[in-house]
C-alpha positions in Angstrom: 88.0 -52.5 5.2 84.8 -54.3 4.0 82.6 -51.2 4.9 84.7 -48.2 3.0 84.7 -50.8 -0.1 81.5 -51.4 0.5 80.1 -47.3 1.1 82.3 -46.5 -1.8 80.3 -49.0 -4.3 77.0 -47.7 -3.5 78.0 -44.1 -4.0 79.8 -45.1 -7.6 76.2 -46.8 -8.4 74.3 -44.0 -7.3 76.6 -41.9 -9.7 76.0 -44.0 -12.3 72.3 -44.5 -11.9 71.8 -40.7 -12.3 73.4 -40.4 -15.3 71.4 -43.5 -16.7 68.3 -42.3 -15.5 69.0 -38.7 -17.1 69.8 -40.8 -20.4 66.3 -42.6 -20.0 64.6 -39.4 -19.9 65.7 -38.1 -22.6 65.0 -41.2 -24.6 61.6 -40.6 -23.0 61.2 -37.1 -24.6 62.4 -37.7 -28.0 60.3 -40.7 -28.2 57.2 -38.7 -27.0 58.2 -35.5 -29.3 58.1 -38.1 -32.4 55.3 -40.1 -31.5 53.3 -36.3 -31.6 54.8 -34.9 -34.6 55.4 -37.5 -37.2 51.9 -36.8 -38.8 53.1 -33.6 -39.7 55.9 -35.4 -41.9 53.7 -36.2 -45.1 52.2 -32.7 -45.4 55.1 -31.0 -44.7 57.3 -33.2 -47.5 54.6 -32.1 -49.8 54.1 -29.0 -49.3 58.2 -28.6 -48.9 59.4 -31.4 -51.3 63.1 -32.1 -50.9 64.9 -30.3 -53.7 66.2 -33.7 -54.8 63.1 -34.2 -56.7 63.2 -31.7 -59.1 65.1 -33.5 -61.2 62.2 -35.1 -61.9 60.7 -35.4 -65.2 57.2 -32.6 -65.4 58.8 -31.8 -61.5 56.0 -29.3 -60.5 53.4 -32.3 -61.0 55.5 -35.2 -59.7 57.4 -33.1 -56.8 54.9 -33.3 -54.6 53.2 -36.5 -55.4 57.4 -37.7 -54.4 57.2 -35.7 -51.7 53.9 -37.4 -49.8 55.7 -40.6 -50.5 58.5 -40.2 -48.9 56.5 -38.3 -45.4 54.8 -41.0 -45.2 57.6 -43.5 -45.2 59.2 -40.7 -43.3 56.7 -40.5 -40.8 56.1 -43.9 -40.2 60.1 -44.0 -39.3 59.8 -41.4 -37.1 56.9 -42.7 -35.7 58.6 -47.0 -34.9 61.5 -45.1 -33.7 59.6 -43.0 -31.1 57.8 -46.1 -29.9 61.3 -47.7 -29.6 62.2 -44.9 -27.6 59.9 -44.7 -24.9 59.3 -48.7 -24.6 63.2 -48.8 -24.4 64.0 -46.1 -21.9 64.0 -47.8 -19.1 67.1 -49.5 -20.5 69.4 -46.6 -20.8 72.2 -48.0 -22.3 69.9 -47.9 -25.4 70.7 -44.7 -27.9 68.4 -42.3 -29.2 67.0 -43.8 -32.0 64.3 -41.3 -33.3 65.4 -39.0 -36.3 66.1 -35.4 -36.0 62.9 -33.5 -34.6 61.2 -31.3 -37.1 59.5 -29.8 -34.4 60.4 -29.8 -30.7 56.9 -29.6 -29.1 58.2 -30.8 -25.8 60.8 -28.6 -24.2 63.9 -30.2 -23.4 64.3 -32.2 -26.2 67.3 -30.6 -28.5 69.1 -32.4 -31.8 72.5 -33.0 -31.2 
């Protein structure tokens, strides 16, 4: 009786440890994918400033001066998230904690 209980345990970890280790891996890619791409963020808010900003007053002067604020406090989220991501993937009960890519460099690394 020991050995079924005992075969069936191992194969329920093994099921389990596949899934964590696909869950690592993907922590592993978003964390790499932001870690490339987040000095992209302050150019890109510039040259494309939210449209929030232009209720700002003299908005074609102050847009993107708002804009290259907020990539680089954009960036440097995206950035301490990525780092997060692949220092914590071995732990896969960890969640993805990198923002949305703005560009997926790596393949296999999708939003949700």
């Amino acid at each position: 009786m020991r050995r079924p209980m005992a075969v069936l345990a191992v194969l329920a970890c093994f099921a389990v440890a596949s899934t964590a280790r696909a869950e690592g891996f993907d922590n592993l890619l978003y964390g790499l994918n932001s870690l490339l791409t987040f000095p992209a963020d302050p150019v890109m808010e510039t040259v494309n400033p939210p449209e929030e900003f232009e209720s700002f007053a003299l908005h074609q002067v102050t847009q993107p001066m708002a804009g290259l604020v907020t990539g680089f406090g954009l960036g440097f989220y995206r950035a301490t998230m990525g780092l997060f991501d692949v220092v914590l993937s071995p732990f896969w009960v960890f969640p993805i904690l990198s923002p949305e890519p703005r560009y997926a460099i790596i393949p296999g690394v999708e939003s949700e």
